[in-house]
N, CA, C and O atoms as a GROMACS GRO file, in nm:
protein
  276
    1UNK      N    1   1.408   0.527   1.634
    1UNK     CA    2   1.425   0.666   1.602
    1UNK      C    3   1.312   0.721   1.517
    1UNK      O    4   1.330   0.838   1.484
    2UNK      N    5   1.198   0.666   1.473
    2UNK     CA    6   1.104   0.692   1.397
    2UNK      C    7   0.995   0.790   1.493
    2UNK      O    8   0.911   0.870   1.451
    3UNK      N    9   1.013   0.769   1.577
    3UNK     CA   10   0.934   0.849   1.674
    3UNK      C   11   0.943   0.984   1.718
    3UNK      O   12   0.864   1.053   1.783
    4UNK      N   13   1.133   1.024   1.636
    4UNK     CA   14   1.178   1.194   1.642
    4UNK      C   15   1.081   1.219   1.503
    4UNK      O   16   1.027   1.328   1.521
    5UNK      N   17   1.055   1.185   1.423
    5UNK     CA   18   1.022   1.193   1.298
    5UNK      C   19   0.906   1.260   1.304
    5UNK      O   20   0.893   1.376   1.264
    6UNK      N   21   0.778   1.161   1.378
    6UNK     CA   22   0.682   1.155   1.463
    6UNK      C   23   0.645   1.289   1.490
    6UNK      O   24   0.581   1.370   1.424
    7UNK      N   25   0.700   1.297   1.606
    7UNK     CA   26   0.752   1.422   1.704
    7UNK      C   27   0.754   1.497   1.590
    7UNK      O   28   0.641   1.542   1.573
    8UNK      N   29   0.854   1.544   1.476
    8UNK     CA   30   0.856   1.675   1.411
    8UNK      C   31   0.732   1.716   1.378
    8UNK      O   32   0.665   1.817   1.402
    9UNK      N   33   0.713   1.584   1.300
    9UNK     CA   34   0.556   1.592   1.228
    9UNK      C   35   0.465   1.640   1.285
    9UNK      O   36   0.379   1.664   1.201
   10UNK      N   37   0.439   1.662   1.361
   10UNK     CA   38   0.298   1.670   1.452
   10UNK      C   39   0.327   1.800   1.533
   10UNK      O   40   0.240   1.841   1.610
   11UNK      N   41   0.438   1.861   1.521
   11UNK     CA   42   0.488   1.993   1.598
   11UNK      C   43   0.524   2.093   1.477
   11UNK      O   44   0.532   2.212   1.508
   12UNK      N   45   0.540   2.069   1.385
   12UNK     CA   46   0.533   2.194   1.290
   12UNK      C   47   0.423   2.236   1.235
   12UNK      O   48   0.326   2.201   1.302
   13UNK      N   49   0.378   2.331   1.088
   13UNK     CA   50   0.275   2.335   0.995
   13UNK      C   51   0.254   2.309   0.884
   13UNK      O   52   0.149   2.316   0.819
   14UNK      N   53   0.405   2.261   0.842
   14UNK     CA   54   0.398   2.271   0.706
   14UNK      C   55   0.506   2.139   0.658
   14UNK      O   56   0.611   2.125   0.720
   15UNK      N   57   0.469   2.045   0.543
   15UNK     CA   58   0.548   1.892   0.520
   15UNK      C   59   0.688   1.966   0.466
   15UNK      O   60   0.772   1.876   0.467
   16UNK      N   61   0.747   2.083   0.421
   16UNK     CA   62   0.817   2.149   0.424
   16UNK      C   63   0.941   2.117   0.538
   16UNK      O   64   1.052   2.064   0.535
   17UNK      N   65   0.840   2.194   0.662
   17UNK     CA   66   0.916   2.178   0.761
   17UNK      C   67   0.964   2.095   0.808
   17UNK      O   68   1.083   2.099   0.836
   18UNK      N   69   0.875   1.970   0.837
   18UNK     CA   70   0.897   1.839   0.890
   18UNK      C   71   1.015   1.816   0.827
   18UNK      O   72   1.116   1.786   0.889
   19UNK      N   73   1.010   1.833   0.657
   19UNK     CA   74   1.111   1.762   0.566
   19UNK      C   75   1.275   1.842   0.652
   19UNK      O   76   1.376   1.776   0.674
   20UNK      N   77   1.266   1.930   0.672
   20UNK     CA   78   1.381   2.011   0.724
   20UNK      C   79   1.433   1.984   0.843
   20UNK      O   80   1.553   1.968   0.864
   21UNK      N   81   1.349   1.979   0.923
   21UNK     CA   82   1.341   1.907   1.063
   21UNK      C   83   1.421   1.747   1.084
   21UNK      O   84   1.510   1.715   1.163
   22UNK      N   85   1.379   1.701   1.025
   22UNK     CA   86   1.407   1.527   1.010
   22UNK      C   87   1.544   1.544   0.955
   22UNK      O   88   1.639   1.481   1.002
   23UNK      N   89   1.560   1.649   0.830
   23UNK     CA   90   1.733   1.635   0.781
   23UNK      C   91   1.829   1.675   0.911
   23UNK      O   92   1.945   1.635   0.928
   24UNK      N   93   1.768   1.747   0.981
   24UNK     CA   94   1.857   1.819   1.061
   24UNK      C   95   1.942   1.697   1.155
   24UNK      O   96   2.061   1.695   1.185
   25UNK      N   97   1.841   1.607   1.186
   25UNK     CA   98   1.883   1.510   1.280
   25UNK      C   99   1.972   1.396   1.218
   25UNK      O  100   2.067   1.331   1.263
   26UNK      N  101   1.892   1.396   1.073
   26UNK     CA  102   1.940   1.278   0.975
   26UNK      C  103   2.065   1.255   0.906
   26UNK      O  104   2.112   1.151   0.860
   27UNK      N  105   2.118   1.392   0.906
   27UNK     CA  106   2.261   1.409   0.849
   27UNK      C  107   2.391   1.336   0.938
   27UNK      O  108   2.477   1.252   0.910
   28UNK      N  109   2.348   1.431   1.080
   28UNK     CA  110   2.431   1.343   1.163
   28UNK      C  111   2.453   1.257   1.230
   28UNK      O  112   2.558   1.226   1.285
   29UNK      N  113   2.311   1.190   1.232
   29UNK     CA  114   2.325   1.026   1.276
   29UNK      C  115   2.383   0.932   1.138
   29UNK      O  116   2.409   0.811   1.138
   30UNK      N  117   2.391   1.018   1.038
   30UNK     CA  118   2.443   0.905   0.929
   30UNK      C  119   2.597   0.949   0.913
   30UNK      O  120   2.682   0.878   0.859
   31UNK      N  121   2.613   1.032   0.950
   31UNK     CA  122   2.827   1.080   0.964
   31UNK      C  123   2.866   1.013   1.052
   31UNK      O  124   2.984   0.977   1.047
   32UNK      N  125   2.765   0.964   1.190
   32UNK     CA  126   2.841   0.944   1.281
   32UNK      C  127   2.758   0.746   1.289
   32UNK      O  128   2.677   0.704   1.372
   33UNK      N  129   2.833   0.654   1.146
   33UNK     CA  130   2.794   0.553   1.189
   33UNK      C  131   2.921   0.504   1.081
   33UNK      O  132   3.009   0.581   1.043
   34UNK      N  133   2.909   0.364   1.042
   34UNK     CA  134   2.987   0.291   0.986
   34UNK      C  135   2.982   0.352   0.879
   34UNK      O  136   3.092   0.372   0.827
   35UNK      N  137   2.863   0.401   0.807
   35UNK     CA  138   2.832   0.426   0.657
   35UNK      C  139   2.961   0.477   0.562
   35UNK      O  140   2.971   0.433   0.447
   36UNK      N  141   3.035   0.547   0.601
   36UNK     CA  142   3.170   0.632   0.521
   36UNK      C  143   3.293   0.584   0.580
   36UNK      O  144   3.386   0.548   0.507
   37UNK      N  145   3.304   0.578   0.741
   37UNK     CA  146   3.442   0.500   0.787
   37UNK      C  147   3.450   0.405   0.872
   37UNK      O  148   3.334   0.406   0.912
   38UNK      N  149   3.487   0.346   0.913
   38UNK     CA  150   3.542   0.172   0.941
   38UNK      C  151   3.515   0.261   1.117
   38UNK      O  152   3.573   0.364   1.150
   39UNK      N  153   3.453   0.213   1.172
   39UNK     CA  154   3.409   0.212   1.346
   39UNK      C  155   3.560   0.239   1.419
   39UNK      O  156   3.592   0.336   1.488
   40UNK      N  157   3.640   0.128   1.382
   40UNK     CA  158   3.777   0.097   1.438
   40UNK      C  159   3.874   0.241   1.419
   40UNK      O  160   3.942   0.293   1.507
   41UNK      N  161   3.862   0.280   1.299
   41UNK     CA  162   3.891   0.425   1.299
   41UNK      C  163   3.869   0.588   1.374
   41UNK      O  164   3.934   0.690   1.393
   42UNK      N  165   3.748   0.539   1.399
   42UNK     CA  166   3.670   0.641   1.481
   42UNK      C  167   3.744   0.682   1.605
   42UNK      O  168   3.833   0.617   1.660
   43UNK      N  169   3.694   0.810   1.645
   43UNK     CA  170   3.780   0.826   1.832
   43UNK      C  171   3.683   0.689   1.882
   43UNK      O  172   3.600   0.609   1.838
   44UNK      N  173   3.758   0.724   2.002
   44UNK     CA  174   3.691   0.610   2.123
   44UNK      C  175   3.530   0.638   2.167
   44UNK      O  176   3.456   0.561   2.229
   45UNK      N  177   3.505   0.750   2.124
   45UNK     CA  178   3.376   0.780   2.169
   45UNK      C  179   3.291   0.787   2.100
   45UNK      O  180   3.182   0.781   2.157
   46UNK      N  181   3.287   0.806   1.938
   46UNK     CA  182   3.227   0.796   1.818
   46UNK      C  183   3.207   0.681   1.783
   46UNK      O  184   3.102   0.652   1.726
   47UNK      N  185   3.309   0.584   1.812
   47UNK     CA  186   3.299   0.439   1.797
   47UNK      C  187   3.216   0.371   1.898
   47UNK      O  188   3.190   0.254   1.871
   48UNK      N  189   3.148   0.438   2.054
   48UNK     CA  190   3.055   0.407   2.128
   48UNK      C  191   2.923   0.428   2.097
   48UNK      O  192   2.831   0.349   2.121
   49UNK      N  193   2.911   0.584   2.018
   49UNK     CA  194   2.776   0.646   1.935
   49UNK      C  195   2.716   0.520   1.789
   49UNK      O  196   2.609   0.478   1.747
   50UNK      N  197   2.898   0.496   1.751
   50UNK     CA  198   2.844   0.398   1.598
   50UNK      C  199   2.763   0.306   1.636
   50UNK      O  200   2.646   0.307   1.599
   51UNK      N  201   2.813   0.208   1.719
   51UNK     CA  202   2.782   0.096   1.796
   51UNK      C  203   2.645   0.059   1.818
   51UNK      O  204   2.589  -0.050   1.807
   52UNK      N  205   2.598   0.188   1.855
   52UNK     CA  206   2.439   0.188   1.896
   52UNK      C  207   2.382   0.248   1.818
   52UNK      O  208   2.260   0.254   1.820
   53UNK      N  209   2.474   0.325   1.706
   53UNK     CA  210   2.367   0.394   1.619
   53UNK      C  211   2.280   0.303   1.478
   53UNK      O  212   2.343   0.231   1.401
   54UNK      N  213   2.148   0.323   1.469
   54UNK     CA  214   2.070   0.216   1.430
   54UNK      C  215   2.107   0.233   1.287
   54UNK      O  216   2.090   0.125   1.231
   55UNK      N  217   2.157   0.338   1.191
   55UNK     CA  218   2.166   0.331   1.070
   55UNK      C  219   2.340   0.275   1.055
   55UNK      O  220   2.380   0.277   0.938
   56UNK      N  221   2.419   0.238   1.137
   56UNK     CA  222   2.545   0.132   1.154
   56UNK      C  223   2.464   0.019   1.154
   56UNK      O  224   2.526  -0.067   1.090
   57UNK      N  225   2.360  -0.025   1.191
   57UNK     CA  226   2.369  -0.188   1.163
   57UNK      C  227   2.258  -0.218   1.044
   57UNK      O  228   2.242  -0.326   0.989
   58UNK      N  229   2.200  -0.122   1.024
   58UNK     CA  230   2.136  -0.093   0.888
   58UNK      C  231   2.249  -0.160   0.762
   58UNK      O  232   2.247  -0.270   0.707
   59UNK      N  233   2.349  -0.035   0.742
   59UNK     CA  234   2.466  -0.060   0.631
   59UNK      C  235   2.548  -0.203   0.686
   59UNK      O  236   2.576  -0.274   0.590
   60UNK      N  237   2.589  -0.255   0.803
   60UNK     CA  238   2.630  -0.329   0.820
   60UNK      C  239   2.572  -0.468   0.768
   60UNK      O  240   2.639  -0.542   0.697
   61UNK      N  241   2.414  -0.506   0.819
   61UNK     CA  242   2.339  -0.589   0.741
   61UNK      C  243   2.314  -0.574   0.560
   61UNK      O  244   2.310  -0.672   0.486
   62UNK      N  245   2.301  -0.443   0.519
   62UNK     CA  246   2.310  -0.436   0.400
   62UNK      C  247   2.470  -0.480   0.307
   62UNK      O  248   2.494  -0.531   0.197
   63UNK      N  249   2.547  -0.429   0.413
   63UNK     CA  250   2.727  -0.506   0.365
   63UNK      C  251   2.732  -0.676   0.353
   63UNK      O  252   2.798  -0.734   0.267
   64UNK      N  253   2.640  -0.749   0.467
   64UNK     CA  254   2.652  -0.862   0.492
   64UNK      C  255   2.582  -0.926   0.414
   64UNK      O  256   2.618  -1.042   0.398
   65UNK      N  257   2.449  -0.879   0.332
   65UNK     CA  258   2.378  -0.931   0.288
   65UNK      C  259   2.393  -0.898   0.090
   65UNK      O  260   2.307  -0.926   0.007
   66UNK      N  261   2.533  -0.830   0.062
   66UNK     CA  262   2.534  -0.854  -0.041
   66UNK      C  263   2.676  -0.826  -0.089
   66UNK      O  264   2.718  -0.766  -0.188
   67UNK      N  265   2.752  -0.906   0.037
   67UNK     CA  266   2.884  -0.992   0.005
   67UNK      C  267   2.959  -0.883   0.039
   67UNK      O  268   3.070  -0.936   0.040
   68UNK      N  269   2.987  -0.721   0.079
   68UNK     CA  270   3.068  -0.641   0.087
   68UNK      C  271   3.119  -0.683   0.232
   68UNK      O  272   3.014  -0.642   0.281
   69UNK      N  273   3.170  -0.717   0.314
   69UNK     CA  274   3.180  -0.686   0.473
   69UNK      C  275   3.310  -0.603   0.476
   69UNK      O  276   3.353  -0.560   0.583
   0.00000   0.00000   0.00000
């Protein structure tokens, strides 16, 4: 996903924007992962988005790697 980032960067004018740009995307790939609720909770289809979404196995390795799971 570093490559939407990329992409902003290089299509706006101002580090402003980029910064605005990148939240836009960033908010809701992080609502829609493990980070706040348990996957298993999720609808059936949010729990397909978590699954693959890269900041879910981010917090998941960060859970695993300092005893929370």
């Amino acid at each position: 996903f570093s490559w939407i980032g990329a992409l902003i960067g290089l299509s706006v004018r101002t580090p402003e924007a980029a910064t605005s740009g990148g939240l836009i995307w960033l908010f809701p790939l992080t609502f829609i992962s493990n980070a706040f609720v348990p996957v298993t909770g999720m609808p059936t289809f949010l729990q397909h988005v978590a699954e693959w979404n890269p900041f879910s196995a981010t917090v998941a390795g960060a859970r695993e790697l300092f005893g929370n799971t």
